[in-house]
N, C-alpha and C positions, 0 to 999 in steps of 0.2 A: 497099266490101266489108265495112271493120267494122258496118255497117249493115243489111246481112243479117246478120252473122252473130249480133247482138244480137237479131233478131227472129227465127232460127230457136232460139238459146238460148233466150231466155224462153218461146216457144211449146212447146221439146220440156220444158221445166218445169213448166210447168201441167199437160201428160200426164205426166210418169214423177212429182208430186205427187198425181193423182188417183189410179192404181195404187198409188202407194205406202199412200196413206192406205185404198184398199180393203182392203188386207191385215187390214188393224184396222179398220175400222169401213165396215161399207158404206152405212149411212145418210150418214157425212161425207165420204165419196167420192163417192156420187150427189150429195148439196149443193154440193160442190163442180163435180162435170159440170155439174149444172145449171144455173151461171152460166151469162151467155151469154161467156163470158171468150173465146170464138174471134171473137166477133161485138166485139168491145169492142178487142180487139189491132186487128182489121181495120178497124175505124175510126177508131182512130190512128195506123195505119200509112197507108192511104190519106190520111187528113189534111197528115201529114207531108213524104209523098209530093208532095201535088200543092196542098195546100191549095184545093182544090175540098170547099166545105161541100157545093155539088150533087150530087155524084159520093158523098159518104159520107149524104147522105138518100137518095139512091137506092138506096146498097147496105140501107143498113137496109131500104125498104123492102122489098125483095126478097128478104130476109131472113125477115121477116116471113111473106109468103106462101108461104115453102119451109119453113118450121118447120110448117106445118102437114102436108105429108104425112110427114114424117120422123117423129111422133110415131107412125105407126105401127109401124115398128121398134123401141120400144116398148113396144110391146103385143104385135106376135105374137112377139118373141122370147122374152119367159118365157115367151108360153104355149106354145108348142114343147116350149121346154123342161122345164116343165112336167109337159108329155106323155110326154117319155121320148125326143124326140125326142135326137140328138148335137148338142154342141155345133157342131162346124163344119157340118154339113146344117141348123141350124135357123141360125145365122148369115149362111149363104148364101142362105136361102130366104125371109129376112126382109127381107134387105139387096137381095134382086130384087122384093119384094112393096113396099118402098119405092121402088125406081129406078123401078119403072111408077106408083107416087104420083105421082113428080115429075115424070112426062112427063105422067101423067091433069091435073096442075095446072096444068101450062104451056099445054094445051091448052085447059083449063076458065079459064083467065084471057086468053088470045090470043081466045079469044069472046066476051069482055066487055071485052075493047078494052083490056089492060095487059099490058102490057111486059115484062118483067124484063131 
């Protein structure tokens, strides 16, 4: 039990640290998102977990190939917003223009024979 509970502590720190530091600087709150610090916790938690090095190259690599459609979320959320669009309709609209990314990629990678 205290072993989740140190792994939801630290992860909701990293989030209420990124907000916090947006308030003031949004350049060092993007640097900080930008980590892959979700990607980095979850492969030492898997590690720890299971000590399967297998299990944590696989999640990396899977990883990998789902950062790629998520970088559209992105791109069309400022430019929604941008546009004049609201914040919670360009949130929403972005965040579904990505979830069909990741199914267009799962599909685009299940036809060339990889897995996730």
């Amino acid at each position: 039990m205290g072993q989740y509970a140190l792994k939801i502590g630290l992860s909701a720190l990293i989030l209420v640290a990124v907000a916090e530091v947006a308030k003031r600087s949004t350049f060092w709150a993007a640097a900080l998102a930008s980590l892959p610090l979700t990607s980095l916790l979850a492969f030492v938690w898997l590690y720890l977990d299971t000590g399967d090095v297998q299990k944590v190259a696989t999640l990396a690599g899977g990883i990998f190939w789902l950062v790629l459609p998520s970088l559209l979320l992105f791109v069309l959320l400022p430019l929604l917003l941008r546009s004049g669009w609201g914040f919670w309709v360009s949130l929403a609209v972005s965040s579904a223009a990505t979830a069909l990314a990741y199914l267009g990629m799962v599909k685009l990678l299940a036809a060339f024979g990889i897995r996730l």
